[in-house]
N, C-alpha and C positions, 0 to 999 in steps of 0.2 A: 331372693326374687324381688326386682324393683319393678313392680307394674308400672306401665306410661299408658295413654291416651296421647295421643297422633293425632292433630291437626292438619288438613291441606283443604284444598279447595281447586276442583279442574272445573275448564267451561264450558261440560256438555256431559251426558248420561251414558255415552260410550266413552269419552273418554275415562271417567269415575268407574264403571264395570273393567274397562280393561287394569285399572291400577288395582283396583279393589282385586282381582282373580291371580295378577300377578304377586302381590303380597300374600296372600292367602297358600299361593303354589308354591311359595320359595320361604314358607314357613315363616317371613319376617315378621306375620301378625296371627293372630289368632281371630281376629274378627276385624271386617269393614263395615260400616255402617255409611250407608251413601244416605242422605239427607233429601229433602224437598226443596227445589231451586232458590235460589236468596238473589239479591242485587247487591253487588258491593260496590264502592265508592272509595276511590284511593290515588295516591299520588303516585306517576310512573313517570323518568324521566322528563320533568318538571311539568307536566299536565296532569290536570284532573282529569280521570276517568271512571267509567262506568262500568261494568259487565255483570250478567247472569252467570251466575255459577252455582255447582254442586257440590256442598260440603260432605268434607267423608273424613268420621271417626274413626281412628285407626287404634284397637287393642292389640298393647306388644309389650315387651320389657325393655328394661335397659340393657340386658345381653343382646337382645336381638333389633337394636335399633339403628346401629352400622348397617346390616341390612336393611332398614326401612328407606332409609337415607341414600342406597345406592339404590334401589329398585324406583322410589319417587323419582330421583333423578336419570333416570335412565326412560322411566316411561310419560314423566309428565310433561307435558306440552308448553308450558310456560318456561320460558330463561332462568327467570328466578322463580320459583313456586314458593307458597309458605309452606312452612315446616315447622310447628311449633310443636314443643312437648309437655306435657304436663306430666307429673307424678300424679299418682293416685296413692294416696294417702293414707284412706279406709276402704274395702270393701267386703262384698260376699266370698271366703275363703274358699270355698270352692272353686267359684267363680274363677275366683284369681290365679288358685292353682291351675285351672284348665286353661288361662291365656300363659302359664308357664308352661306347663305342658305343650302345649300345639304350636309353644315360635321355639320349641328345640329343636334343634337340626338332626335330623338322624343317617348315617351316611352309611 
């Protein structure tokens, strides 16, 4: 089991519950964690920009991250969204069992 933590960021509170519900349904995560609005600042086809947006922590593994990757792109609103991954390294064993446990597919 490779635990990950999922990165992205949509620019609104329905948008973030619809992603957040859809990964959760289609087992690509075990947990979304939406966040308290931020300001980001970033370069988009050669302008700076601004927006409010919603951080959302995505708990998954690296089995089940092809799904994370299709279900973002399929529901997120932005052309290119970020999509970062990070490994998790250390954690609560438990824990981590039950984010294996619940991004397994059961058909």
């Amino acid at each position: 089991m490779e635990p990950l933590l999922v990165l992205t960021n949509v620019p609104d509170l329905a948008s973030a519950e619809k992603l957040a519900r859809a990964l959760i349904e289609s087992r690509a995560a075990a947990c979304v964690n939406l966040l308290a609005g931020c300001r980001s600042i970033y370069r988009w086809q050669g302008a700076v920009e601004t927006a409010g947006e919603i951080p959302l922590l995505i708990k998954t593994t690296a089995a089940a991250y092809a799904e994370v990757e299709t279900v973002v792109r399929a529901q997120h609103p932005y052309a290119v969204p970020e999509l970062i991954a990070v490994p998790i390294t250390h954690g609560l064993p438990a824990y981590l069992e039950w984010v294996a446990k619940e991004t397994e597919k059961h058909d």
